[in-house]
C-alpha positions as CSV (number, residue, x, y, z in Angstrom):
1,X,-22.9,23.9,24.7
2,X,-19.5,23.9,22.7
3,X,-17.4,23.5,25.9
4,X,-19.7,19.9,26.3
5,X,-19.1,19.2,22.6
6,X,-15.7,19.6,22.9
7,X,-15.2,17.5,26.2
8,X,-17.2,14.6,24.5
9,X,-14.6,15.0,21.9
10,X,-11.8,14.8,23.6
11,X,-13.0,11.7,26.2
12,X,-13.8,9.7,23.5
13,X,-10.2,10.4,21.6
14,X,-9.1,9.2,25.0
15,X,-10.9,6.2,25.3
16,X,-9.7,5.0,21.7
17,X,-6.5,5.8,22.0
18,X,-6.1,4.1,25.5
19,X,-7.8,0.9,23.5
20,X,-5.4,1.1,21.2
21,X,-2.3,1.4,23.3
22,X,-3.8,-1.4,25.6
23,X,-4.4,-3.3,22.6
24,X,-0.5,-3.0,21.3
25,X,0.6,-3.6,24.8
26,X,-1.2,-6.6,25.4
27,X,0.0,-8.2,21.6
28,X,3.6,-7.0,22.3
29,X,3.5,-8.3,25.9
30,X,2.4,-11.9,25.6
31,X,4.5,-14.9,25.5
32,X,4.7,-16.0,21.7
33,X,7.2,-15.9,19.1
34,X,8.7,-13.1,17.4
35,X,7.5,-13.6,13.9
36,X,3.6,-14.3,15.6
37,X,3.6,-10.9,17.2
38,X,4.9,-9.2,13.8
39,X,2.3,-10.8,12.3
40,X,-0.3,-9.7,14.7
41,X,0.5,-6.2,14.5
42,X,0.9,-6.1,10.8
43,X,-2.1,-7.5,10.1
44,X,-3.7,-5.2,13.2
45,X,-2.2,-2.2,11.1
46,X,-3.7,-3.5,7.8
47,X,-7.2,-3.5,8.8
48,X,-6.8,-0.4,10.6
49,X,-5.7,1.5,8.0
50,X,-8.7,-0.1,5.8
51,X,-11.0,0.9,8.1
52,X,-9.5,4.6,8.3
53,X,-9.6,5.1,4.4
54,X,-13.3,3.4,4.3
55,X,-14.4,5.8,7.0
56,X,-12.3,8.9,5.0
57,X,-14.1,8.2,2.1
58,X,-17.6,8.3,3.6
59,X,-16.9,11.6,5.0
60,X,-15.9,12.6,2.3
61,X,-18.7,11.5,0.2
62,X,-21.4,12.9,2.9
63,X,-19.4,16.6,3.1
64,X,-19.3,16.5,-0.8
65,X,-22.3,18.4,-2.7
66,X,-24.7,15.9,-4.0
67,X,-25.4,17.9,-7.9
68,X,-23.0,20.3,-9.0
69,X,-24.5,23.8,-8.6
70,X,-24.8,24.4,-12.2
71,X,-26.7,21.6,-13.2
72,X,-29.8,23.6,-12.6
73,X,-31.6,26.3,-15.0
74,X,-34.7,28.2,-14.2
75,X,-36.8,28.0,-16.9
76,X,-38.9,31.3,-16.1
77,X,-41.8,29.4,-13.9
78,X,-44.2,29.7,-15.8
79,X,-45.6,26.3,-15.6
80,X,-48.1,27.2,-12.5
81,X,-50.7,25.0,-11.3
């Protein structure tokens, strides 16, 4: 099962990236200005980069323990219904 896991991985890494390198290709290779193309991929980078530290700080917030391990005192139990 790992070996499918990691093959899933790795096509959709390729599938991204390709979108991404087709994406830059296609911005760089149309016929505009200069400045318009700067400002395409600058902005393109922006959002990206937003996106990435958006998506870092869910993970992050997900992975993280949701109560501190001490927070918690057993009382002895004997409250038994």
């Amino acid at each position: 099962m790992s070996s499918r896991n990691d093959n899933a991985a790795a096509a959709v890494i390729a599938f991204v990236s390709g979108a991404i390198i087709a994406g830059a290709a296609a911005l760089l290779l149309t016929p505009k200005p200069g400045r318009e193309v700067r400002e395409k991929l600058s902005d393109l980078g922006e959002s990206a980069a937003g996106k990435v530290r958006n998506l870092a700080r869910e993970a992050k917030f997900k992975a993280s323990a949701k109560t501190p391990a001490g927070d918690f005192h057993y009382d002895g139990g004997d409250a038994w219904i």
